[in-house]
ZALOKE-312852 format. One record per residue (C-alpha): residue in three letters; x, y, z; residue number from 1. Coordinates in nm, 2 decimals, decimal comma. Each point is the difference from the previous one (the first is absolute). Example, Ala and Ser with C-alpha at 12.3 -4.5 7.8 and 13.67 -1.06 7.14 Angstrom:
BEGIN
<marza aa="ala" x="1,23" y="-0,45" z="0,78" i="1"/>
<marza aa="ser" x="0,14" y="0,34" z="-0,07" i="2"/>
//
This chain:
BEGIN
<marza aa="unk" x="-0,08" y="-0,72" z="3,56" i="1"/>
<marza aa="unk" x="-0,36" y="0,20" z="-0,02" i="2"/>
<marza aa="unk" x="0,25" y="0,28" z="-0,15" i="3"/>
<marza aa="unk" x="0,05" y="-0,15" z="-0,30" i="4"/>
<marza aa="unk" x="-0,15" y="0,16" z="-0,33" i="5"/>
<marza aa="unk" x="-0,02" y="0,32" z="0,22" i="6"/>
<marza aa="unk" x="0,13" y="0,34" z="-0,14" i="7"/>
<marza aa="unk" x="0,00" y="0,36" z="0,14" i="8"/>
<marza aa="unk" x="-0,15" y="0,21" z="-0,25" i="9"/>
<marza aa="unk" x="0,06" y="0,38" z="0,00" i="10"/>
<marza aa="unk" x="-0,37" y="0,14" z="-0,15" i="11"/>
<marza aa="unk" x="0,09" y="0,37" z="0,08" i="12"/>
<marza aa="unk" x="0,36" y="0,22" z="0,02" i="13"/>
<marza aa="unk" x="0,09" y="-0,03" z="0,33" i="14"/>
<marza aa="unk" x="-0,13" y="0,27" z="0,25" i="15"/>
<marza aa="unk" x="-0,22" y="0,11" z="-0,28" i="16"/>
<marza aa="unk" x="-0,33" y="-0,06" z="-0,14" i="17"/>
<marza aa="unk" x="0,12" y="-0,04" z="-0,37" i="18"/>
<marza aa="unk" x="-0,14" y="-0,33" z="-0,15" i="19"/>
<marza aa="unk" x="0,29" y="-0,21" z="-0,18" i="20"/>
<marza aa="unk" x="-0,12" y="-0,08" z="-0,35" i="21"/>
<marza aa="unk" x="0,01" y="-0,39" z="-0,12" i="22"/>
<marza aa="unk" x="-0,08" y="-0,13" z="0,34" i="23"/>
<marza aa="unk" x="0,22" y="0,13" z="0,20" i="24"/>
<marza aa="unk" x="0,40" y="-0,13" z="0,09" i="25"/>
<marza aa="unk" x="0,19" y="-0,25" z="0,19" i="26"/>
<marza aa="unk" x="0,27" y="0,17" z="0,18" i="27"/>
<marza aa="unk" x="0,17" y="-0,28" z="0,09" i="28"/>
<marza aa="unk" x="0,01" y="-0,11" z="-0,35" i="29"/>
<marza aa="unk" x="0,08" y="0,36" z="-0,14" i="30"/>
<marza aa="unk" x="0,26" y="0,00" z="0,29" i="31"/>
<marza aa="unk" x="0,17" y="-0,32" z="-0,08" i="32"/>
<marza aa="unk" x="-0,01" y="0,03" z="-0,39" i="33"/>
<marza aa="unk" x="0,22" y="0,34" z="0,12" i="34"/>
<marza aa="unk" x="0,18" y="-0,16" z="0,19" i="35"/>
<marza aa="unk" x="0,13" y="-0,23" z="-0,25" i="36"/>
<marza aa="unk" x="0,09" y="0,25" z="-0,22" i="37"/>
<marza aa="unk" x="0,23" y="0,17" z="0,22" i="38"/>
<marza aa="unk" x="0,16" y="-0,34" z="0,05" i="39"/>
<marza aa="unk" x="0,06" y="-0,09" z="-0,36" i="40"/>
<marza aa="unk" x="0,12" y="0,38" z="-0,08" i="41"/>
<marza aa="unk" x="0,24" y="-0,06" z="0,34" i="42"/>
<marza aa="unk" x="0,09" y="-0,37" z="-0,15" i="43"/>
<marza aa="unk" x="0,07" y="0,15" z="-0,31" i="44"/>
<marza aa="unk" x="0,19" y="0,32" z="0,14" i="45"/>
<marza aa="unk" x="0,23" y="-0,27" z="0,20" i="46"/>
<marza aa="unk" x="0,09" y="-0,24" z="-0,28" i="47"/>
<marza aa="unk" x="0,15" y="0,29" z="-0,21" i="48"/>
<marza aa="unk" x="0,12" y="0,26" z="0,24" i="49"/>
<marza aa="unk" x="0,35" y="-0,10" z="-0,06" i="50"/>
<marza aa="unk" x="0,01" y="-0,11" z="-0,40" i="51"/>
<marza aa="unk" x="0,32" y="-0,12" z="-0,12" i="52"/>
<marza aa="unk" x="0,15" y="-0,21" z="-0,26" i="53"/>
<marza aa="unk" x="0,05" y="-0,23" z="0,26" i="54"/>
<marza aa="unk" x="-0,32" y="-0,09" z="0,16" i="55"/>
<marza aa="unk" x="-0,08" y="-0,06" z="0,37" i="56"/>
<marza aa="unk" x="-0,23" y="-0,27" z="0,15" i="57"/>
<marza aa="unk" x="-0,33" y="0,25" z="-0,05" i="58"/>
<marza aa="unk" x="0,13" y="0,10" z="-0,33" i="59"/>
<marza aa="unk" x="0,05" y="-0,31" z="-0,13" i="60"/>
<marza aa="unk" x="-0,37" y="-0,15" z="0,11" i="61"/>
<marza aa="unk" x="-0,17" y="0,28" z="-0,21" i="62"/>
<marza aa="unk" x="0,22" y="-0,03" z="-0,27" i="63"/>
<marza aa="unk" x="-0,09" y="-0,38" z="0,01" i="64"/>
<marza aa="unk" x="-0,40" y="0,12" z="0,06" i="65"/>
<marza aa="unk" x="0,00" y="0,21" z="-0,30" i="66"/>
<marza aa="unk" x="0,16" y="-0,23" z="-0,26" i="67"/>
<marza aa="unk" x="-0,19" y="-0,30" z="0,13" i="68"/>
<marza aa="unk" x="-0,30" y="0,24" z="-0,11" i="69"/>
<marza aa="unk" x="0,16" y="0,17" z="-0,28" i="70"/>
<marza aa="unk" x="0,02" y="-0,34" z="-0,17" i="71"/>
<marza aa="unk" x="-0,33" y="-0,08" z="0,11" i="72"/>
<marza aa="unk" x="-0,19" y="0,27" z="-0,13" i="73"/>
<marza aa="unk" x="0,20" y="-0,02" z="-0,34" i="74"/>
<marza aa="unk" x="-0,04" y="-0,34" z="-0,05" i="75"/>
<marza aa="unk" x="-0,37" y="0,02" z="0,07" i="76"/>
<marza aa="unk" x="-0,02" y="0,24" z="-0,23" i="77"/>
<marza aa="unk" x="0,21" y="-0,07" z="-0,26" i="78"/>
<marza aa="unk" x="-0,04" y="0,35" z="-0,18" i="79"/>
<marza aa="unk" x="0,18" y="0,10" z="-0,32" i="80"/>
<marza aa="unk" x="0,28" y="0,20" z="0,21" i="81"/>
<marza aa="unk" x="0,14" y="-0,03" z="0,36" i="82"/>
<marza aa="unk" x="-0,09" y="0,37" z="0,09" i="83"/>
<marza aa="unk" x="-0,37" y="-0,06" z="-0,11" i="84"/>
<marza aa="unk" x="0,02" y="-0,28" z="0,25" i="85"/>
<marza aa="unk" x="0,14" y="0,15" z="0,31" i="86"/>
<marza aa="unk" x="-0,26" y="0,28" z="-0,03" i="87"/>
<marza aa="unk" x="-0,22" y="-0,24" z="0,20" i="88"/>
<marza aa="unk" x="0,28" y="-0,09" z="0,25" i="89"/>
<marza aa="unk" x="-0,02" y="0,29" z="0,25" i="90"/>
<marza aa="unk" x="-0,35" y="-0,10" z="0,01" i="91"/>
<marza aa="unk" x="-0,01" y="-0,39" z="0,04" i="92"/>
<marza aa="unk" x="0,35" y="0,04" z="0,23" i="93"/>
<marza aa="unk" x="-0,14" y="0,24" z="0,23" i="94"/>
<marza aa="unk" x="-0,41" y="-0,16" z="0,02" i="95"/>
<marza aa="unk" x="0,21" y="-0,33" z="0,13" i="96"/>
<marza aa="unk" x="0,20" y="0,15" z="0,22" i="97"/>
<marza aa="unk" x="-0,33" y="0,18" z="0,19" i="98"/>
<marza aa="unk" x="-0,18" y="-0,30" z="-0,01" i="99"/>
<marza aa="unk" x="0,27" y="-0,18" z="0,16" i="100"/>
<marza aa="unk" x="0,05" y="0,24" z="0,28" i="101"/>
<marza aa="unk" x="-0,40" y="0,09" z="0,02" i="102"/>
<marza aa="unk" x="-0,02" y="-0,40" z="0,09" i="103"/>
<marza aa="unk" x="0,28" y="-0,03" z="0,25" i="104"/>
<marza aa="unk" x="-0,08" y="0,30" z="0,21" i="105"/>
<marza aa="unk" x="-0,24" y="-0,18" z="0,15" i="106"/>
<marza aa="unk" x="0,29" y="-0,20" z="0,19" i="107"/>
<marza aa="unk" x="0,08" y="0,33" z="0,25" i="108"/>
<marza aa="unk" x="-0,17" y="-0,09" z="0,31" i="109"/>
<marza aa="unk" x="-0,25" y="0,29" z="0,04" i="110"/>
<marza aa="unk" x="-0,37" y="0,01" z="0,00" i="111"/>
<marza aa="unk" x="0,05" y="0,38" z="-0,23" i="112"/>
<marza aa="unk" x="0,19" y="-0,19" z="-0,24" i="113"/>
<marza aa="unk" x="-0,14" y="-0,26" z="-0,25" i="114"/>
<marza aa="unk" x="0,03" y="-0,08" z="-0,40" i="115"/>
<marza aa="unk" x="-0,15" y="0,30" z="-0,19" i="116"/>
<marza aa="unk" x="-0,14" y="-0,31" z="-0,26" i="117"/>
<marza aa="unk" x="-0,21" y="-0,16" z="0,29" i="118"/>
<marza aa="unk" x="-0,21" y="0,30" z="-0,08" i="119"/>
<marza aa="unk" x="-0,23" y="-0,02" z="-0,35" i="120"/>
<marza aa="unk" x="0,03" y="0,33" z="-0,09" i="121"/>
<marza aa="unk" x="0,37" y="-0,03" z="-0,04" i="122"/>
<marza aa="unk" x="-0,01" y="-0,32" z="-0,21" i="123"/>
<marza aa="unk" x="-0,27" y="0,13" z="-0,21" i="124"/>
<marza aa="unk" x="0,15" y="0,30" z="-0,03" i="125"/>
<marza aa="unk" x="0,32" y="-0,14" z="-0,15" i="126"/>
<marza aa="unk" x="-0,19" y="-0,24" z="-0,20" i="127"/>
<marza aa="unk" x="-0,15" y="0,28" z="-0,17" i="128"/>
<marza aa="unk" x="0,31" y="0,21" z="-0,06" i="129"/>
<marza aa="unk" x="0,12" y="-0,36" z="-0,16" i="130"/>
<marza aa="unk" x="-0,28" y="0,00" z="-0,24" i="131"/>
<marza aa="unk" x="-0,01" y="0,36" z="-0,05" i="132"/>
<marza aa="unk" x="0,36" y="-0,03" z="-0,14" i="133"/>
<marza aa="unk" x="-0,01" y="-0,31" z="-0,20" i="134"/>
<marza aa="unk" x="-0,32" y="0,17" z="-0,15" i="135"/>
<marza aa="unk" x="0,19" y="0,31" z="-0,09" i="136"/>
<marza aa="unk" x="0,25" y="-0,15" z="-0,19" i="137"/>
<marza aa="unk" x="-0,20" y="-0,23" z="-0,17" i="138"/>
<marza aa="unk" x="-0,18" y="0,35" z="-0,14" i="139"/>
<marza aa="unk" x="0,31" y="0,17" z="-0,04" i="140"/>
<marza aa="unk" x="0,19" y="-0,33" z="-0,24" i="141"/>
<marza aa="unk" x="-0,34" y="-0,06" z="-0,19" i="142"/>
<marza aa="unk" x="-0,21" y="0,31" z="0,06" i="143"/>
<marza aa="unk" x="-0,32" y="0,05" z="0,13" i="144"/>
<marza aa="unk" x="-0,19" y="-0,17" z="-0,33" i="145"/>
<marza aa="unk" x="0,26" y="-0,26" z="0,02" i="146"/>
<marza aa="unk" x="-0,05" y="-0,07" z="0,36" i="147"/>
<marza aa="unk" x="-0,39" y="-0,02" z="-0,05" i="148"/>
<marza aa="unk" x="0,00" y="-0,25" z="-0,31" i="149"/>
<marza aa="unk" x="0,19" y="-0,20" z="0,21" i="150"/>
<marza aa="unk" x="-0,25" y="0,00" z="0,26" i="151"/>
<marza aa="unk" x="-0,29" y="-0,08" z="-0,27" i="152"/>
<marza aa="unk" x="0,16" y="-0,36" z="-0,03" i="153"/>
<marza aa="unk" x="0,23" y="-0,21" z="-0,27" i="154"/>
<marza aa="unk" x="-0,30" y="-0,01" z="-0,28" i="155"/>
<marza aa="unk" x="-0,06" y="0,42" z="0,04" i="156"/>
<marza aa="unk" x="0,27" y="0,07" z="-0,25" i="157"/>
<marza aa="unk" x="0,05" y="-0,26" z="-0,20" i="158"/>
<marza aa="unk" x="0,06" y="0,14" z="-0,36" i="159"/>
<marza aa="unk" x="-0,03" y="-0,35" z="-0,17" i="160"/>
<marza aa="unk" x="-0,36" y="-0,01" z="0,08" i="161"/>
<marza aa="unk" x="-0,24" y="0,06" z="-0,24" i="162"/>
<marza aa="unk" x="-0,37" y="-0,03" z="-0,05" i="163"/>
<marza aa="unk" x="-0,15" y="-0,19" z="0,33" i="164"/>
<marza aa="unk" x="0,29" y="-0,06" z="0,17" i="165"/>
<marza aa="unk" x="0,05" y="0,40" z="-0,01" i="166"/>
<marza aa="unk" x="-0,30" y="0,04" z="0,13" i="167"/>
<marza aa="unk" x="0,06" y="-0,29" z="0,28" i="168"/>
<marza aa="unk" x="0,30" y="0,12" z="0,06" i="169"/>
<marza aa="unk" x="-0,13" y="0,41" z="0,08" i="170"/>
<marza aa="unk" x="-0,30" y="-0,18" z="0,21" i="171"/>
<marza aa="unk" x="0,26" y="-0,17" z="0,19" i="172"/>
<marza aa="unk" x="0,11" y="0,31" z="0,19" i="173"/>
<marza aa="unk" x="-0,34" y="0,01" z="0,16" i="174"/>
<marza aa="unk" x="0,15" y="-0,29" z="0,18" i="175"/>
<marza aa="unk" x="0,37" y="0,02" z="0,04" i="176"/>
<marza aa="unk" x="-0,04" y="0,39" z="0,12" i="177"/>
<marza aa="unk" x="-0,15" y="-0,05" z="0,29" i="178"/>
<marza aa="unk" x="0,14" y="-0,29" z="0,08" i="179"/>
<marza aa="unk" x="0,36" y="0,13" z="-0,07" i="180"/>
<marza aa="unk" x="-0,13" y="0,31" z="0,23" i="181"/>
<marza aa="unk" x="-0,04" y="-0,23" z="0,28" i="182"/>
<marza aa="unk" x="0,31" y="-0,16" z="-0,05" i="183"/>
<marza aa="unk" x="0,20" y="0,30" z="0,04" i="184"/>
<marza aa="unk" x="-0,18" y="0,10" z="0,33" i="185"/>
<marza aa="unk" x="0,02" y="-0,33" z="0,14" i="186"/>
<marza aa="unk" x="0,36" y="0,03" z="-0,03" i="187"/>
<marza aa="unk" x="0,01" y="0,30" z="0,25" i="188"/>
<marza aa="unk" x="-0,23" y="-0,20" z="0,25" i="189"/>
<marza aa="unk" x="0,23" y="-0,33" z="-0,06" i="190"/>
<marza aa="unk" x="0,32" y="0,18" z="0,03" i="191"/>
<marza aa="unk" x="-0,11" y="0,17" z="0,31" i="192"/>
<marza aa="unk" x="-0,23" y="-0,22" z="0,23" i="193"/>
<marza aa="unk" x="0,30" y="-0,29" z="-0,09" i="194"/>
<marza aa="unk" x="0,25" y="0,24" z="0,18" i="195"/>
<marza aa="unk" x="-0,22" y="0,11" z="0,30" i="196"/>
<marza aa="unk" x="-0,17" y="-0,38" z="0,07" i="197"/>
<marza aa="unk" x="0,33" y="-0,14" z="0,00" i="198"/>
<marza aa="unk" x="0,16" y="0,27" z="0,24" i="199"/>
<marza aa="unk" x="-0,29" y="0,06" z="0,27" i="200"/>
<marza aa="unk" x="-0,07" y="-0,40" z="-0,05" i="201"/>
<marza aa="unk" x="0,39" y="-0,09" z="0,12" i="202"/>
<marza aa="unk" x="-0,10" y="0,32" z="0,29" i="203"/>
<marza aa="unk" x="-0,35" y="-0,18" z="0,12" i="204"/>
<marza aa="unk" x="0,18" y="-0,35" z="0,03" i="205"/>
<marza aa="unk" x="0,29" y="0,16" z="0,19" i="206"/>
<marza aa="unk" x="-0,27" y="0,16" z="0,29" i="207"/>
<marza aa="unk" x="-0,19" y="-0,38" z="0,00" i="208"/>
<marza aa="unk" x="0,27" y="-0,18" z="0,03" i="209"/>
<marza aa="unk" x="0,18" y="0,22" z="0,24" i="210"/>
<marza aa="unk" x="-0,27" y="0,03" z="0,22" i="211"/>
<marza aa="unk" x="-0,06" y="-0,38" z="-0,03" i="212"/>
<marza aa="unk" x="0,36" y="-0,09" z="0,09" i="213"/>
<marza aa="unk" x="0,10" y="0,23" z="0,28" i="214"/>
<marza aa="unk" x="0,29" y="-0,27" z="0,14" i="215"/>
<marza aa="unk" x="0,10" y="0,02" z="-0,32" i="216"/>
<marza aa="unk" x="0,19" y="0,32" z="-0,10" i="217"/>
<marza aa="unk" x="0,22" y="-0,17" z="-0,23" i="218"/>
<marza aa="unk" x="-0,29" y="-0,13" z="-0,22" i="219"/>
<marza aa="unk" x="-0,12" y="0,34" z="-0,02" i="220"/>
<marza aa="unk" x="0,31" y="0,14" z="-0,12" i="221"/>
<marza aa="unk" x="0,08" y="-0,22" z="-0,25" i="222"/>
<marza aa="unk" x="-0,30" y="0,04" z="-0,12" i="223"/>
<marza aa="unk" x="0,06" y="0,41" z="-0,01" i="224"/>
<marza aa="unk" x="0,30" y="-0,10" z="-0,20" i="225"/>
<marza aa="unk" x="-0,17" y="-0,21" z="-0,26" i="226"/>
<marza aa="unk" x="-0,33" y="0,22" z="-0,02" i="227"/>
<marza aa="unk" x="0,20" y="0,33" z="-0,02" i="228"/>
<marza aa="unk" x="0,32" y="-0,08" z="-0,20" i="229"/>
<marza aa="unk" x="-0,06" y="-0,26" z="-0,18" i="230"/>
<marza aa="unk" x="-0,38" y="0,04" z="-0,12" i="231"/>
<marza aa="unk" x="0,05" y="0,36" z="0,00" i="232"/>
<marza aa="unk" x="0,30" y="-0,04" z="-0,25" i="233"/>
<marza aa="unk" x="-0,16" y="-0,23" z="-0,23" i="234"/>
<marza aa="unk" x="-0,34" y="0,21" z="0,00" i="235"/>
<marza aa="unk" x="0,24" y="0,31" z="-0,08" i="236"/>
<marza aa="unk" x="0,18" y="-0,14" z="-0,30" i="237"/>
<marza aa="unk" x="-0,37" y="-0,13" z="-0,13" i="238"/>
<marza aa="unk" x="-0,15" y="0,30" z="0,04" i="239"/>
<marza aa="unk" x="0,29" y="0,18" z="-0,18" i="240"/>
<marza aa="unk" x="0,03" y="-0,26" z="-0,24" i="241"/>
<marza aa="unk" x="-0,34" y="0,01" z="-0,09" i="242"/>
<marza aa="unk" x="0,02" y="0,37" z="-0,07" i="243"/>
<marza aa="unk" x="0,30" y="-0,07" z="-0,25" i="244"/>
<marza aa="unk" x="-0,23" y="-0,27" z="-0,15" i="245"/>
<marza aa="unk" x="-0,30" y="0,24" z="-0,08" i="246"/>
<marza aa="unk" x="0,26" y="0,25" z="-0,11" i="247"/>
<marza aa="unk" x="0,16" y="-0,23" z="-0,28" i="248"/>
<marza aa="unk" x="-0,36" y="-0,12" z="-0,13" i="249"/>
<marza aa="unk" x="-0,13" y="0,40" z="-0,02" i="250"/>
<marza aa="unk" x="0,32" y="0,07" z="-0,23" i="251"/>
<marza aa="unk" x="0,05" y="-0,29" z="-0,19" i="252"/>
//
């Protein structure tokens, strides 16, 4: 249990003497993330290796996975056409389906293998690539001075207002700017530190408890099972749900 919190940090390319910038990189993470990736493409490969009209088991489950998200997205949405809505389903369908598989890795029995989101970097680094997007759209539907006024609060650009409550109302963004500023930041740091406290808190009580209850193994697997599949499911879809959330407010 003393290992807990630890992480091996590559500060330098191996057998050389060049520095890594940003602090340096997890292997294990970067590893595992891989890792991952190769599975989905291989899950993804399998499913439809044999499409036909008339599906097989594999076929089927993604067919069901994508319009259980297809809907999902566009009823989230709600867009003025279908095709405007399913531009954000490769997106939301495939952000899920990593998460999901980024949480369950950590099931394989191997001290080289554990859940790429355990790791900050990885949660923050999605959380970012959330906002970054939602923020992106919400410039591209309203523009970049649209996107601004929005940020300088509800009285900012109120064309009713005359007089004082004109000049209350242009003050008012001395207040609601900043504030709005931190909002949108906080969302990246909510989004992300959600994900990873969840996922390395279900990993910390599964080392304590295991070590606590050696006669025990089937405590400790049941507990793998609801930690891992069950937490790491719901924290998925949350996380991915989330992202669709901030998405629909930046473009509506």
């Amino acid at each position: 249990m003393d290992s807990i919190g630890e992480r091996l940090i590559w500060y330098y390319i191996p057998f050389t003497d060049i520095e890594i910038p940003l602090g340096g990189v997890n292997p294990v993470t970067l590893f595992n993330a891989l890792l991952v990736i190769v599975l989905l493409l291989g899950l993804c490969y399998w499913s439809v290796r044999r499409f036909s009209m008339l599906p097989g088991r594999a076929q089927y489950a993604m067919e069901l996975y994508v319009g259980a998200f297809d809907q999902l997205v566009c009823n989230s949405l709600e867009l003025g056409s279908l095709r405007e809505n399913r531009k954000f389903f490769p997106l939301i369908g495939a952000l899920f389906i990593y998460l999901l598989l980024c949480n369950f890795i950590g099931f394989f029995p191997s001290h080289s293998i554990e859940e790429p989101t355990a790791d900050i970097n990885t949660t923050l680094g999605l959380g970012i690539m959330a906002m970054g997007i939602a923020t992106y759209c919400g410039i591209k539907v309203k523009g970049i001075g649209g996107f601004v006024e929005e940020l300088m609060g509800p009285m900012f650009a109120n064309k009713d207002a005359k007089g004082l409550g004109l000049v209350a109302g242009k003050l008012s963004a001395l207040f609601f700017f900043p504030l709005n500023v931190i909002g949108e930041l906080a969302k990246v740091v909510s989004i992300s530190f959600r994900l990873f406290g969840n996922i390395i808190g279900g990993v910390i009580i599964i080392v304590v408890v295991t070590n606590l209850t050696l006669h025990f193994s089937w405590l400790a697997v049941g507990m793998d099972v609801f930690f891992i599949f069950f937490v790491g499911t719901v924290q998925a879809f949350v996380f991915t749900m989330l992202t669709l959330t901030y998405i629909a407010v930046a473009i509506k």
